[in-house]
N, C-alpha and C positions, 0 to 999 in steps of 0.2 A: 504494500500500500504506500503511495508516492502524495506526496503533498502535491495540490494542482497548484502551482507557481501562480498562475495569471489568479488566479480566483482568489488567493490570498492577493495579492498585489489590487485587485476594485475592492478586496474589504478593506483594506488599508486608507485606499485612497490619497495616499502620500506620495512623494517622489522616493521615500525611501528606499534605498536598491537592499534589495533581498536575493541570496543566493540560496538556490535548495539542493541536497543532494541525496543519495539513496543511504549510502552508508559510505561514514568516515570513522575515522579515530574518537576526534571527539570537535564539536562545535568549536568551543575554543580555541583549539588548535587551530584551526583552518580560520578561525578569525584574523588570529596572530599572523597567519601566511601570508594573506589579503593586505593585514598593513602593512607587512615588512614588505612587498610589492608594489607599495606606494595608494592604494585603494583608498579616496575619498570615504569620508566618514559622516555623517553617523551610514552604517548601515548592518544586515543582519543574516544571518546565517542557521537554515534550520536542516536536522539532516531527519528521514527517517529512522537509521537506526545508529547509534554509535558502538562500536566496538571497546573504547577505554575512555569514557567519561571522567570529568575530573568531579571532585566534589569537598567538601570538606573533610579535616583530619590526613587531606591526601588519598584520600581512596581514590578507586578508579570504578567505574561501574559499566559495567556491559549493560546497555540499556536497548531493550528487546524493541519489534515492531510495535507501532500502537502507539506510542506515549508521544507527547512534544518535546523536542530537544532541539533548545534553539539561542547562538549568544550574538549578544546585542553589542555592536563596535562604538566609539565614541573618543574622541578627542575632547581635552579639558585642560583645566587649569587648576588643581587642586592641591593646598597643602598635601604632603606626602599621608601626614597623620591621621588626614579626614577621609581617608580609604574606606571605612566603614559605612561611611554615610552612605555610600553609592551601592548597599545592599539596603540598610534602612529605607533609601527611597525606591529601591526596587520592590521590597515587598510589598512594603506600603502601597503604592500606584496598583500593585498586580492584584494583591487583596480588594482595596476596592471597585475595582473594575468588576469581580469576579460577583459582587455584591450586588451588581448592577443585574446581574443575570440570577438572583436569586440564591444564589450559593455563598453559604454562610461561611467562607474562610476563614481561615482565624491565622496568626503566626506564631511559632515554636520559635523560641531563640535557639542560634542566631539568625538560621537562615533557613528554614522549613515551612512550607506551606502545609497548613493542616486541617482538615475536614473531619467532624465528629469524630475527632483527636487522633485520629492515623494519619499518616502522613503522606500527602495529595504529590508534594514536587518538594524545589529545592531550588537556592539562588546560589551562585559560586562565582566569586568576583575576582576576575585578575586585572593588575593596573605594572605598566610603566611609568616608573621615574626617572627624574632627569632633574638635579641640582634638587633634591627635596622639593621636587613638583612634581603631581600626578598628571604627567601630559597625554597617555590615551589608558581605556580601560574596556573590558571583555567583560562582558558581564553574562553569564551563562545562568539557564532556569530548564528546568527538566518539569512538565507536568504527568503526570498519569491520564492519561486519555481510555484505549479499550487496552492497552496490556498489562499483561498478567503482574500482580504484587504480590510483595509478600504479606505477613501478617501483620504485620504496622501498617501497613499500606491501604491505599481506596485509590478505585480510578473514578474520573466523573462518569460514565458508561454507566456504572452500576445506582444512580442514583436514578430513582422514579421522576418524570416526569423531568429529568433536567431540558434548559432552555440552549443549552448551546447545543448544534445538531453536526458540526462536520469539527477536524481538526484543523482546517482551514482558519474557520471562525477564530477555535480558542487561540491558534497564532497569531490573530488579528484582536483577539481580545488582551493576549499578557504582552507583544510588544505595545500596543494602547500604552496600557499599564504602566513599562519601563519610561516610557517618553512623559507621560502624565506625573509619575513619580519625580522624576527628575526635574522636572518645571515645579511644581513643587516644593523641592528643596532648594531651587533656585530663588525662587519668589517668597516664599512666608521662611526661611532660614531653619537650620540647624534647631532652637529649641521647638518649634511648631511641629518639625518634623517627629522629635522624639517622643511629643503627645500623641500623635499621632499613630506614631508604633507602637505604645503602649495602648493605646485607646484598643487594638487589635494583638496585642499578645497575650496567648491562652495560658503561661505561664505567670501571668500578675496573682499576687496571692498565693503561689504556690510554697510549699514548705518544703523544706529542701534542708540536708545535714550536709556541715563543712566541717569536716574534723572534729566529728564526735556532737557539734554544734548546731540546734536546731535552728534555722533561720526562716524567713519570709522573704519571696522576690517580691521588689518593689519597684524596677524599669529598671531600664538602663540611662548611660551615661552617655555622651555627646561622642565618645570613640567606640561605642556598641557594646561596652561591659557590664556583664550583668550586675545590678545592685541587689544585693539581698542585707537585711536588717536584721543582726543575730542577736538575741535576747538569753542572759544567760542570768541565774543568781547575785543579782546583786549587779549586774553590770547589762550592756547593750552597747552594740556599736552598728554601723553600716561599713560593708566593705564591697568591694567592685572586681568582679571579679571577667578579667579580660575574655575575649574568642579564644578559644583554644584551648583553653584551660580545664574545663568542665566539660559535660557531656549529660542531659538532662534525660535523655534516652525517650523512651514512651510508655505510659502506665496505660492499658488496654482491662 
């Protein structure tokens, strides 16, 4: 099953150049190849299947027929530091878009997209720097469409009555999303944006042990760390705990 290029390209309805392919390595990769060949930006790259997906922790994921696998190219100007932000507004945009179609998304920190708390996709962000500037960045999103998951997992197929009907569409629905995120974080800034992720993360309130110590997440911070508020006899403190660090898993 092949993406129809043209049919994405009238739902788009932008000049965005989109390249589609049957199977590659991974979306990312072939983004990278595009710029290091000098390829005009913004534009986007979906393949049907990929053979070695990147994803967070560095794993790599053979992502089967059926799903969206698709990363979005972009040229910028970003502190080096504010790398995070450029998933914060990913999610964010791709969440509510998806909300527009009735589908109750929610977000997993850091970067998981999650449906009645299995987990739907995934954002995975790579950036070049240049003199501690973020000059271009790969933003890759994998969703579940009709292929097979595991048990953490949901594809949109299996939900009754969903409104999105081709894979076409949902490509044209999560790049929306990356571009609308992005405008976004450009226009109402950094703290707006972090209400905004929070307003949609299914982890706020959750309770969570750090060494022995029971804690409460309570958002994150302006570099994407998670804050959790740890309450202990006689003392309490809030501590921030970066990407990478943790791993919140999934309770089913």
């Amino acid at each position: 099953m092949s993406l129809n290029q043209q049919q994405l390209e009238n739902l788009l309805k932008s000049s965005l150049a989109v390249y589609c392919y049957d199977i590659i390595p991974s979306t990312n990769q072939t983004a990278w190849e595009l710029l290091e060949k000098g390829e005009k930006t913004p534009f986007v790259v979906i393949a049907s299947q990929q053979t070695a997906g990147r994803g967070q922790w560095g794993r790599k994921w053979e992502s089967s027929e059926g799903g969206l696998y698709l990363s979005f190219a972009i040229s910028l100007n970003l502190i080096a530091t504010d790398a995070p932000h450029l998933t914060l507004c990913s999610g964010v945009g791709i969440v509510q878009n998806l909300e527009n179609y009735d589908i109750p998304v929610q977000l997993k920190w850091p970067n998981d997209l999650v449906l009645h708390k299995r987990k739907l996709g995934g954002i995975y962000t790579e950036t070049k720097v240049y003199q501690n500037r973020i000059t271009e960045a790969v933003i890759g999103v994998g969703i579940n469409w009709t292929n097979s998951v595991p048990e953490i997992g949901i594809n949109l197929h299996s939900l009754n009555n969903c409104s999105i009907v081709s894979l076409e569409q949902l490509a044209a629905i999560a790049i929306d999303g990356l571009l609308s995120g992005y405008d976004f974080y450009l226009s109402r800034g950094i703290e707006q944006l972090i209400l905004a992720y929070i307003a949609k993360l299914q982890n706020y309130g959750q309770t969570i042990t750090i060494d022995g110590c029971k804690g409460i997440i309570v958002g994150v911070n302006q570099q994407g760390a998670l804050k959790v508020f740890l309450k202990s006899p006689g003392a309490s403190t809030e501590i921030c705990l970066p990407i990478g660090t943790i791993s919140l898993g999934y309770d089913l």
